[in-house]
KOLVORO-471203 format. One record per residue (C-alpha): x, y, z. Coordinates in steps of 0.02 Angstrom, whole numbers, plus 50000, padded with zeros to 5 digits. Each point is the difference from the previous one (the first is absolute). Layout:
BEGIN
XYZ;...
***
This chain:
BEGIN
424475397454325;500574985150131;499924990849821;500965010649900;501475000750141;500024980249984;500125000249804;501505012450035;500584988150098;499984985049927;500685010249852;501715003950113;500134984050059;500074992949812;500975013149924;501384995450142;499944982549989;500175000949811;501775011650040;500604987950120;499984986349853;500495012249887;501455003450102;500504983750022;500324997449823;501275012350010;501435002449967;499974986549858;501754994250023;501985004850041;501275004649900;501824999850049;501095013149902;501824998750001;501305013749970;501665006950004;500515016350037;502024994549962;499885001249813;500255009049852;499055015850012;498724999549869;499314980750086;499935009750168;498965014149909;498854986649914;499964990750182;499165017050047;498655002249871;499444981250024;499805001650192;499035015149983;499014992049840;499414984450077;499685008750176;498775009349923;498964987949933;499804993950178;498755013250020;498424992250097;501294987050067;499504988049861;501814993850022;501515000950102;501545006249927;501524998050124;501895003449963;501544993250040;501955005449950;500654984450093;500154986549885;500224990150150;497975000350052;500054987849842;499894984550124;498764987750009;499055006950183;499775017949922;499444995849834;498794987550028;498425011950018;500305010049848;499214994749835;501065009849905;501875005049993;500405015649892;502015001349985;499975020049931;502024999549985;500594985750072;500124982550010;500664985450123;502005001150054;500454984350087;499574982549989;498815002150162;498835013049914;500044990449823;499434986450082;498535007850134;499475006249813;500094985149897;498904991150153;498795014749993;499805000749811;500044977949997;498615001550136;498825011249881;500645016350055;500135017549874;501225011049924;499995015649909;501675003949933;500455017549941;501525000749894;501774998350099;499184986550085;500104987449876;501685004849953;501304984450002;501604995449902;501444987650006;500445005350187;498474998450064;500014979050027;498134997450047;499124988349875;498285000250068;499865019149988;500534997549819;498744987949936;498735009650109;500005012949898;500034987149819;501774998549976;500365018949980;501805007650046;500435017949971;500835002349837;500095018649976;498985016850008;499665016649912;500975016350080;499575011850039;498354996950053;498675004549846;498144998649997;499444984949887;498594993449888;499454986150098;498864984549889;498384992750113;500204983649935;498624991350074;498435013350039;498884985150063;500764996850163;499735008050164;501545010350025;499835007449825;498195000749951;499535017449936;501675003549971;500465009349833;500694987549865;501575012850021;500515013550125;501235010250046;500964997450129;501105012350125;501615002350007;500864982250065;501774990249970;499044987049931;500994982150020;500294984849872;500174982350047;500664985849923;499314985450000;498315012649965;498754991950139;498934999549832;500794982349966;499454992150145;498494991349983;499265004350180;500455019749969;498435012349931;500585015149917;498885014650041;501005013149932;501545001949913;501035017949929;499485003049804;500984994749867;499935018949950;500665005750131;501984992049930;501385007450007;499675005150177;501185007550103;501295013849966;501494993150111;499524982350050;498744993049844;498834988649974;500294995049807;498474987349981;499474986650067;498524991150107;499895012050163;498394995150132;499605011450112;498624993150104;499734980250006;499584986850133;500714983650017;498264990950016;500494987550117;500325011850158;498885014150024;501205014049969;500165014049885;501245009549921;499985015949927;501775008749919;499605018350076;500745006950161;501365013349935;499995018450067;498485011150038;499035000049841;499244982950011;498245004450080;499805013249901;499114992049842;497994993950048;500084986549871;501544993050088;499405002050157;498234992849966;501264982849942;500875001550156;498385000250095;499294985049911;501724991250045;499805002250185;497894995449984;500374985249884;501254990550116;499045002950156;498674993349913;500914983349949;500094994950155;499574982250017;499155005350164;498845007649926;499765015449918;499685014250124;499225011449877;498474988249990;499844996350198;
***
């Protein structure tokens, strides 16, 4: 019996060492998610979904998922300990946050950009941000917003793989850019809108044309994926499985290491 109590024992004590290493695995890493609750209403309603989305895969605290609608915590001091910055409708305003992020992304830092956040034109005046994301400038859009046929073009590569060839997408106001990133040698196209899916658009259209939708510019570790408009994105599993494998994919490009394998 005396035995018996000791194997129990000794059983405890191992099961709760194994936890306490366990436990300090976790969570893997932090993510930083920026958003704005001053703009037009259907960004504020995707802002919504996407805070609830990715809070919920924090179940088990396998990450942390904190949220700011202060573009002013984009400085240097309160960045610094998150591997990844997800801007949900938002981007930097002033030449002090474009900077704090071009030193965070230059030092090996992340982004996952959703949409708006990419969006720049004439008046915008910040180069870097531009050639960040391949050369691409916002030429035009569909309206209103329309579901879409959306082309996997590479199925091999972690943010797509088991992807359908084609899916179909929600409803989005799905944006063209010219330059297309696709020219730029450093860009991978993951994903781009169907040609089948011209004309598209009833008001604003989308004629033709070369239109990504997901790509990263391979020398940062960033992503950027077209989707963000009004409160049908996270409804679709095949597009949400993509936007999983987004988030997974630059976490895991970290050239600290990849957490997922620690």
């Amino acid at each position: 019996m005396i035995k018996l109590f000791r194997n129990i024992g000794l059983i405890s004590l191992i099961l709760l060492i194994q936890h306490s290493l366990q436990a300090q695995r976790f969570p893997r890493f932090k993510v930083l998610a920026f958003y704005s609750r001053s703009v037009e209403k259907a960004h504020i309603e995707f802002a919504d979904d996407a805070i609830k989305f990715f809070k919920d895969l924090t179940v088990g605290n396998g990450f942390v998922f904190d949220t700011t609608s202060n573009m002013a915590d984009l400085d240097d001091e309160k960045i610094k300990d998150y591997q990844l910055l997800v801007m949900i409708n938002d981007f930097p305003h002033n030449a002090q946050q474009r900077k704090a992020f071009e030193q965070y992304m230059e030092r090996g830092g992340g982004w996952f950009g959703f949409h708006v956040a990419a969006y720049n034109d004439r008046t915008t005046n910040w180069p870097w941000f531009v050639n960040f994301l391949g050369g691409a400038i916002f030429y035009s859009n569909n309206w209103p917003p329309m579901p879409a046929k959306i082309l996997v073009e590479d199925t091999s590569h972690d943010v797509t793989r088991g992807l359908p060839r084609t899916f179909i997408a929600p409803i989005n106001e799905w944006y063209q850019w010219k330059p297309s990133p696709r020219e730029n040698p450093d860009v991978k196209i993951l994903a781009s809108l169907a040609q089948d899916n011209y004309p598209l658009g009833l008001k604003d259209i989308l004629t033709g044309g070369d239109t990504p939708i997901a790509w990263t510019n391979t020398k940062y570790r960033m992503i950027y994926l077209n989707m963000g408009h009004g409160s049908h994105i996270f409804t679709d599993a095949t597009q949400n499985k993509l936007i999983i494998a987004a988030l997974r994919w630059v976490i895991a490009s970290d050239k600290k290491g990849n957490v997922f394998e620690k």
